[in-house]
C-alpha positions in Angstrom: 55.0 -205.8 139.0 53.7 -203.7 136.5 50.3 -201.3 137.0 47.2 -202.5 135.6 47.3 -199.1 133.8 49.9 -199.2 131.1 50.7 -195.1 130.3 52.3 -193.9 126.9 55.4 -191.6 127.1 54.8 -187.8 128.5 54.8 -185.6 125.6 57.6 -182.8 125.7 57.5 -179.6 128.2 57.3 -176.2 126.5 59.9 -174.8 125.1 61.4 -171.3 127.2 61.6 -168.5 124.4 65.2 -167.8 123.5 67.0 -164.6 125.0 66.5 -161.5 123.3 69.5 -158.7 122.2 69.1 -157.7 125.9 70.1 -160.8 127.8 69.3 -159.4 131.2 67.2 -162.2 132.1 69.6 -164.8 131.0 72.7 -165.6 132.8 75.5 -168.0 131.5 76.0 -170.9 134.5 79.2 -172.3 132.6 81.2 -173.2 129.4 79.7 -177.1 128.7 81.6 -177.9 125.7 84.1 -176.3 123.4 84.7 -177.9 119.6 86.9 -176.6 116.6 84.3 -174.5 115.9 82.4 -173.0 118.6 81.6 -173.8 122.5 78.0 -174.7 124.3 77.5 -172.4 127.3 74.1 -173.3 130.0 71.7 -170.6 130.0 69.3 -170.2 132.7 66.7 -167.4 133.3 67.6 -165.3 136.5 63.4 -165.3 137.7 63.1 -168.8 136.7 66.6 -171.0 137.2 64.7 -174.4 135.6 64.2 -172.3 132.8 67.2 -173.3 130.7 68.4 -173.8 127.1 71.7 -174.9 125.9 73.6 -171.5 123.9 75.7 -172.9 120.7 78.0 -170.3 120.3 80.0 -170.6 116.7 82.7 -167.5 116.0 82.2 -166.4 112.5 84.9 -167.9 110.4 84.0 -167.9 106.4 81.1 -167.7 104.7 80.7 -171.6 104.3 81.1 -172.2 108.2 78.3 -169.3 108.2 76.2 -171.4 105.6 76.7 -174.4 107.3 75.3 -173.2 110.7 72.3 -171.2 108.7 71.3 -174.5 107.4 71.4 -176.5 110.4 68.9 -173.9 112.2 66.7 -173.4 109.5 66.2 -177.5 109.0 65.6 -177.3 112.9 63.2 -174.3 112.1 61.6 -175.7 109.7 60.9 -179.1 111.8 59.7 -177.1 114.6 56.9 -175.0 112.5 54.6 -177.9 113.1 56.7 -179.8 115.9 56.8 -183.4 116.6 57.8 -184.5 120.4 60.8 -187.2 118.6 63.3 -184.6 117.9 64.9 -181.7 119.3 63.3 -178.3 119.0 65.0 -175.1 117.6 64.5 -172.2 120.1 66.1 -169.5 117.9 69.2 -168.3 116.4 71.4 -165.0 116.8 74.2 -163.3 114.9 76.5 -160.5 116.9 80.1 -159.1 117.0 81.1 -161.7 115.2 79.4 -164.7 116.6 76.3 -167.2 115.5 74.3 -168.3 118.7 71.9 -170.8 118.3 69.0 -172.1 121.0 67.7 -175.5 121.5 65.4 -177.4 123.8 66.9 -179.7 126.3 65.9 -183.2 127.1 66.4 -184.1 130.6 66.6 -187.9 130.6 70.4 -188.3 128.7 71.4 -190.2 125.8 69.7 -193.9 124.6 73.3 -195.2 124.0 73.2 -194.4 128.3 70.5 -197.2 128.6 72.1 -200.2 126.5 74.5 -202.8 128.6 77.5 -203.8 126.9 77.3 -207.3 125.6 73.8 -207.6 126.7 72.0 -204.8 125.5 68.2 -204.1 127.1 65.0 -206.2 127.4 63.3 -206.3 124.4 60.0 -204.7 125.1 62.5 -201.5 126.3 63.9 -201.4 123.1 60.9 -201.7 120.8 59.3 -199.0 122.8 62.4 -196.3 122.0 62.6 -198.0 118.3 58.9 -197.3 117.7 59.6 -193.5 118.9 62.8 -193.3 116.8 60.6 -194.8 113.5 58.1 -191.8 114.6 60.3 -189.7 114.5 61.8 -190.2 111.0 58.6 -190.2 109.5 57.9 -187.0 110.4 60.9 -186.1 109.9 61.1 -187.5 106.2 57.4 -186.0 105.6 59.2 -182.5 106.1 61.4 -183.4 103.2 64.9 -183.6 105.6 67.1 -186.6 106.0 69.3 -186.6 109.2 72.2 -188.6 108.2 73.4 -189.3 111.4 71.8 -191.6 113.5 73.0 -193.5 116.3 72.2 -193.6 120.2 74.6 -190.8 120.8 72.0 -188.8 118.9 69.1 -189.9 120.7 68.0 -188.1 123.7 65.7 -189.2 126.3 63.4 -187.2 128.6 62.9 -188.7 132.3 59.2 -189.4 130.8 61.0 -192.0 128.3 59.8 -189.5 125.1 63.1 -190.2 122.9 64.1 -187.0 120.6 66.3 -187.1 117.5 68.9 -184.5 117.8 72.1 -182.9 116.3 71.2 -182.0 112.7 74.0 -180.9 111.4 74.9 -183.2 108.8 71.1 -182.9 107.6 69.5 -181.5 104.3 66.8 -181.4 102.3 66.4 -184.3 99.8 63.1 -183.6 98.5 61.7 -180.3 97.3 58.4 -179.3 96.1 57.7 -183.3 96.0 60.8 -183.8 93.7 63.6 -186.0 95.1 67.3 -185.8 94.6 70.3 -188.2 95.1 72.6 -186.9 97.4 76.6 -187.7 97.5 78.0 -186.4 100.7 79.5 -189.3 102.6 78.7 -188.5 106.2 77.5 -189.9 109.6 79.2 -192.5 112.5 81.0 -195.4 110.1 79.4 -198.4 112.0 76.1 -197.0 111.6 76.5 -196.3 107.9 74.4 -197.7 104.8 77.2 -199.5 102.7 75.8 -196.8 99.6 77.1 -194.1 101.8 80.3 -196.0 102.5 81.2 -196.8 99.0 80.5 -193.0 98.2 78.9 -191.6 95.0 74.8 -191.2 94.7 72.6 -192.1 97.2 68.7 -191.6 98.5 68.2 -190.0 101.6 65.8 -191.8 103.9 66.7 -195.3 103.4 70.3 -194.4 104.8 68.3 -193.4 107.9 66.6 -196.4 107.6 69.6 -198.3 107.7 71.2 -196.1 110.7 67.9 -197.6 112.4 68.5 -200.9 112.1 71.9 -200.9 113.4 70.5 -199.1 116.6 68.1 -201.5 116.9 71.0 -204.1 117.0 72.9 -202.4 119.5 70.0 -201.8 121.7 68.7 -205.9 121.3 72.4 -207.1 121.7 74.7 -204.7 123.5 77.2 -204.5 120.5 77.3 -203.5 117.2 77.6 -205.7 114.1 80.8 -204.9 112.0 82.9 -201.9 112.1 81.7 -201.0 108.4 79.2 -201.9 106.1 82.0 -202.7 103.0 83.6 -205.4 101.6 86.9 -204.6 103.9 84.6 -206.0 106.9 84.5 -209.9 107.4 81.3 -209.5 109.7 79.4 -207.9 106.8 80.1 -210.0 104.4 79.3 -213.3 106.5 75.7 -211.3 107.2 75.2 -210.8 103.2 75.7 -214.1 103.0 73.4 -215.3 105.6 76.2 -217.4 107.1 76.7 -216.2 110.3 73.0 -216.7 112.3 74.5 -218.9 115.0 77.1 -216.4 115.9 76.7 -213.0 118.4 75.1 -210.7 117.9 72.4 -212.5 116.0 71.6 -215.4 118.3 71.1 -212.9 121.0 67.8 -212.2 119.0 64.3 -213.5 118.6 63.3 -215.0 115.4 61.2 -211.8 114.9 63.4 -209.4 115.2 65.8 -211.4 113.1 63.7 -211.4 110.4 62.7 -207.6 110.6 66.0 -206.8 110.6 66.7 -208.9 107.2 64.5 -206.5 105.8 66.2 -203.2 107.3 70.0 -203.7 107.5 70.4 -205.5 103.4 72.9 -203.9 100.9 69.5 -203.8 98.3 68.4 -200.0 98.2 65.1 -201.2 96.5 64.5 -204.0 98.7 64.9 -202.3 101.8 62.2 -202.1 104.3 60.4 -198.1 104.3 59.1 -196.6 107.4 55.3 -197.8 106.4 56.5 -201.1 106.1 58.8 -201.5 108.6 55.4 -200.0 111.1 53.5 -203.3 109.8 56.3 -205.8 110.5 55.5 -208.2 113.0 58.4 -207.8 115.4 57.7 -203.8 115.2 53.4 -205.1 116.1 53.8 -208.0 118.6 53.2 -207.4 122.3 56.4 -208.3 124.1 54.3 -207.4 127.4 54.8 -204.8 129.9 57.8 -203.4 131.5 58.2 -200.9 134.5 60.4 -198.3 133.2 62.8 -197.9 136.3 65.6 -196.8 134.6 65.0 -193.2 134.9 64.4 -191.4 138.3 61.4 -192.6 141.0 58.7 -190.5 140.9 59.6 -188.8 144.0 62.0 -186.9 142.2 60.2 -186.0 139.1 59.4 -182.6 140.3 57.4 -182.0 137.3 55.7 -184.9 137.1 52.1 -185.3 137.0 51.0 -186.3 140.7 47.8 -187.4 139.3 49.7 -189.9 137.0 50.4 -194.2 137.8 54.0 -195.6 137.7 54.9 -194.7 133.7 54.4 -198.6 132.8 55.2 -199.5 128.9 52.8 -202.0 126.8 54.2 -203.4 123.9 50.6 -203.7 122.4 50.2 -199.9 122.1 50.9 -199.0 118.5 53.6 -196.6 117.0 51.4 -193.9 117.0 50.5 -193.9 120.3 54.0 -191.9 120.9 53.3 -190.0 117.5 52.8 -186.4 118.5 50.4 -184.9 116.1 48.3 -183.7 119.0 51.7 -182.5 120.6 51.4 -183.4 124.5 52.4 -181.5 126.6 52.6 -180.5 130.7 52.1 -177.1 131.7 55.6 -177.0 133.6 58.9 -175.8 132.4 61.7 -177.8 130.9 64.3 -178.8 133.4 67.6 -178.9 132.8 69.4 -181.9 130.9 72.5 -181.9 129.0 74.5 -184.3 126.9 77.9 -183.7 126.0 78.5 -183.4 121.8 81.3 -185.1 120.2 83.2 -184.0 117.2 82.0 -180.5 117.7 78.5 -181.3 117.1 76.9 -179.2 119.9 72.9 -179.9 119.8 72.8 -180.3 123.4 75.5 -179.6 125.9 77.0 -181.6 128.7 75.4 -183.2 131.4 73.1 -182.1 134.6 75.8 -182.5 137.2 78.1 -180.0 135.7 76.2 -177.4 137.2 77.1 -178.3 140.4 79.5 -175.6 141.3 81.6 -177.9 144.0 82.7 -181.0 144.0 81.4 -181.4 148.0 78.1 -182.2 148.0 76.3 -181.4 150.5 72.9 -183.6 150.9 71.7 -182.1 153.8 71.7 -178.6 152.6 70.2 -177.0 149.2 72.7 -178.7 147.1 70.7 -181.6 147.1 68.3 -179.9 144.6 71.5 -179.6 142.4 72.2 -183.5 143.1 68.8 -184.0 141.8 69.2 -182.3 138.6 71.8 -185.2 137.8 71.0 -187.5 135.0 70.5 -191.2 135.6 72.6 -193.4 134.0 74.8 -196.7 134.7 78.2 -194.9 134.7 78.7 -194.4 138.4 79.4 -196.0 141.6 80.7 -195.3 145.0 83.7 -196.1 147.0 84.6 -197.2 150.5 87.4 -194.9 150.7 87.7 -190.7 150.9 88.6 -188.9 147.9 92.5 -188.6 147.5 92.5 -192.5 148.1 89.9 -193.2 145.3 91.5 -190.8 143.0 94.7 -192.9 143.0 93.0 -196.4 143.3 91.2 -194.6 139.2 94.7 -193.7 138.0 96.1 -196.9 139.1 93.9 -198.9 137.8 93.0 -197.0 134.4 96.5 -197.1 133.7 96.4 -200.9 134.0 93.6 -201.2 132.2 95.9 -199.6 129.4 94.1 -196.2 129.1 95.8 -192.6 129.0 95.0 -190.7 132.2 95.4 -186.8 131.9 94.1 -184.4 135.6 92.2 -181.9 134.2 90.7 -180.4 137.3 90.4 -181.2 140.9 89.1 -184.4 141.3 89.3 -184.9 137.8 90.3 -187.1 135.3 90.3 -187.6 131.3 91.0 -191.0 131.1 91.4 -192.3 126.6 91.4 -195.0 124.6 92.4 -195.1 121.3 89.0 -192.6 119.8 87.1 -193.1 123.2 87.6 -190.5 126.0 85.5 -190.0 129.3 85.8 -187.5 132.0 85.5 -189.2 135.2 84.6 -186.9 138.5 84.9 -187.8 142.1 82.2 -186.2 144.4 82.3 -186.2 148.1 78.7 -186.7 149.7 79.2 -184.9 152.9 76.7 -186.6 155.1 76.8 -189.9 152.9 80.1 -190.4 154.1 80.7 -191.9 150.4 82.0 -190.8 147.5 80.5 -191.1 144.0 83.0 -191.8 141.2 81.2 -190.5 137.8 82.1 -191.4 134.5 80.8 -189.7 130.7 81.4 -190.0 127.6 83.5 -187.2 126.1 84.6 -188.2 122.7 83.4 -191.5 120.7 81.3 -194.7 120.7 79.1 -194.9 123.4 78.8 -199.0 123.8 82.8 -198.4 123.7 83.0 -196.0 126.2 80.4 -198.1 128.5 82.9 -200.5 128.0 85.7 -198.5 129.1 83.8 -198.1 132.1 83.1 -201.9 133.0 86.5 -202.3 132.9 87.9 -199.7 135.6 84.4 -200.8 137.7 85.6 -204.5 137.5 89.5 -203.4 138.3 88.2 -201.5 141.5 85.6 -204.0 142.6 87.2 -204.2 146.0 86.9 -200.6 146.5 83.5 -200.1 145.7 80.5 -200.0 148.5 77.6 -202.1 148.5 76.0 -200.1 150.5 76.3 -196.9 148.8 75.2 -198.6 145.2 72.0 -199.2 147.2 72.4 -195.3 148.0 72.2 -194.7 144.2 69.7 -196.3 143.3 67.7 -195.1 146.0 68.1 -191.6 144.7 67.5 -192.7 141.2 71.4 -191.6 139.5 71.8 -195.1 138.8 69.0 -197.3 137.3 67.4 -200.2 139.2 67.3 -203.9 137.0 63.7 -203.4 135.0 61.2 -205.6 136.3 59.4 -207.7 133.1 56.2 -208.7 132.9 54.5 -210.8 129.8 51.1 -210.7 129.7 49.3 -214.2 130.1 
């Protein structure tokens, strides 16, 4: 049951100040990502190790690779003058021998597209929560003049206090300056999540393509799936949904009548028709009280180490307004950021990979310090753990990944990159010593999330004999795999 007390979301932590030319405070844990053109390396401060930022390092290649990485700090910079709590924070930037590093703030709770089931999606009150923090935070955004151009769940972050932050800005820009708007004609973004104007190329206003981009991750979010594979006249899917002829059919029936209807207003092909951020804020889906919801997909508050003791069960209420997770008084708690990190695709390097690649070994220890390390883990659905030791498990993945028709590469010990046609995921086996389990973790490398998350059903489903009961209970427990929300509607 839910607490009588329904909270809003924690506001962000503070930001750590970037390293200095003298880096003798900073020390670099690991390489988390490399790209075509840079790598993301963990930073932590040697007096403080929960003091981290993620380090974009970019070698200096031309002057339009310099341009390009210039503009993406200063539209970050230029967010963060003011600051909002919806969108990653620039920390600062750096230029020497021959190398751009740029600092950003880390969210600790992963990546939305982490939280939505395949084919099923989340409950609805969940997912108007994070869609009235994602409208937030393209307002603000918008009111600074910048479009982002990008969005999808893979570029939303989460904190464990369930504040969602817009991140990677790098296909962003300005599209409005000194109150004077221009078209734009850089096609640009994730194809599904595309406005068809972008798709068919030429001209283009900037926010109603993130507008758009909105609408589609409110589908996937709602339904578990998204709607076409592009918004053109080469897609079947689309064209049915211009028509109106396809209502009866997934993923639309999977939605209330509300929703249905906002999203009539959001996802249409008519640039001047479509729904604004003001408007979309007064819709009746976006206002109606789908009652409360216990947030247990992130970690129990026994393991929020920076939590606020003083502070109930984080309980949602789907009659609190939009701006009750607007930041313009800019919460925040008087702790540190903790680590988080969320591996980039396509070289886009906002944030780097996840928690548990700082563990250093492969053994984990839980009756020793490593379990703070084990704590540091993100939650997320992508795991599970088997009856059997590790060499067995590791052949019982390649077996039946190989079935399943993926490409299996060994990068490491206990390591596998396991693709599908543009999906990859790196999946890690980790021996818990005094568990007597092992934990089979899977992430998204390269691709669709709700693809990948698909990938990963299917290897669960092929290994089903092999995995324990017992130690899925053990996860959960811990909080690295989400409990089932429990739903309450208000009388």
């Amino acid at each position: 049951m839910s607490a009588d007390v329904s909270t809003k979301p924690r506001g962000s932590l503070p930001i750590p100040t970037a390293p200095g030319e003298s880096n003798e405070c900073y020390r670099v844990i690991r390489t988390l990502g490399e790209g075509a053109f840079g790598e993301v390396l963990l930073i932590v401060n040697n007096k403080n190790p929960d003091m981290a930022v993620a380090m974009k390092k970019m070698q200096i290649t031309t002057q339009a690779n310099t341009n390009n990485i210039r503009k993406e700090f200063l539209i970050q910079q230029k967010l963060s003058k003011v600051g909002h709590d919806n969108f990653i924070r620039a920390i600062g930037m750096r230029t020497e021998n021959g190398f751009h590093f740029l600092f950003l703030e880390y969210a600790d709770g992963g990546e939305l597209f982490d939280k939505i089931e395949p084919d099923h999606g989340m409950p609805t009150a969940i997912a108007q929560f994070y869609f009235r923090q994602l409208i937030e935070g393209l307002k603000y955004i918008h009111d600074c003049d910048i479009v982002h151009r990008d969005i999808k769940p893979e570029n939303l972050l989460l904190t464990t206090s369930h504040v969602l932050k817009i991140s990677d800005f790098g296909m962003a820009t300005l599209y409005r300056n000194e109150g004077k708007e221009r078209l734009l004609d850089l096609s640009c973004g994730t194809i599904p999540y595309a406005a068809p104007e972008v798709c068919a190329g030429g001209k283009y206003r900037g926010p109603p393509i993130d507008v758009w981009s909105s609408g589609i991750v409110l589908i996937a979010m709602l339904t578990g799936e998204l709607p076409w594979d592009r918004a053109s006249d080469s897609s079947y899917a689309y064209l049915q949904w211009l028509g109106n002829n396809n209502l009866d059919e997934n993923p639309w029936r999977k939605m209330d009548v509300r929703a249905l209807c906002m999203l009539r207003r959001i996802v249409t092909d008519n640039v001047h028709r479509r729904a604004t951020i003001e408007q979309i804020k007064t819709d009746p889906w976006f206002t109606h009280n789908y009652g409360k919801l216990e947030m247990t997909y992130g970690r129990p508050l026994k393991r929020a180490r920076y939590a606020d003791e003083n502070s109930p069960d984080c309980n949602i209420s789907s009659t609190q307004q939009a701006d009750a997770v607007s930041t313009a008084k800019r919460r925040h708690l008087e702790t540190p950021d903790k680590v988080a990190h969320v591996e980039r695709q396509n070289a886009s390097f906002s944030q780097p990979t996840r928690t548990e690649d700082l563990l250093l070994t492969q053994n984990i220890d839980m009756s020793q310090n490593n379990t703070n390390l084990l704590e540091r883990m993100v939650c997320r659905m992508t795991r599970f753990c088997t009856k059997f030791d590790v060499p067995t498990s590791y052949r019982q993945l390649i077996h039946a990944s190989e079935h399943a028709g993926y490409e299996v590469r060994q990068t490491a010990d206990n390591r596998l990159l396991v693709t599908f046609r543009e999906v990859s995921m790196m999946v890690t086996l980790y021996s818990l010593k005094t568990e007597s389990r092992v934990m089979v973790d899977f992430r998204r490398s390269r691709g669709d999330g709700i693809q990948f998350k698909k990938m990963f059903l299917e290897v669960r489903n092929r290994m089903n004999d092999s995995i324990c009961v017992d130690g899925q209970n053990f996860l959960e427990d811990c909080g690295y795999v989400p409990r089932k929300p429990q739903f309450v509607r208000d009388a």
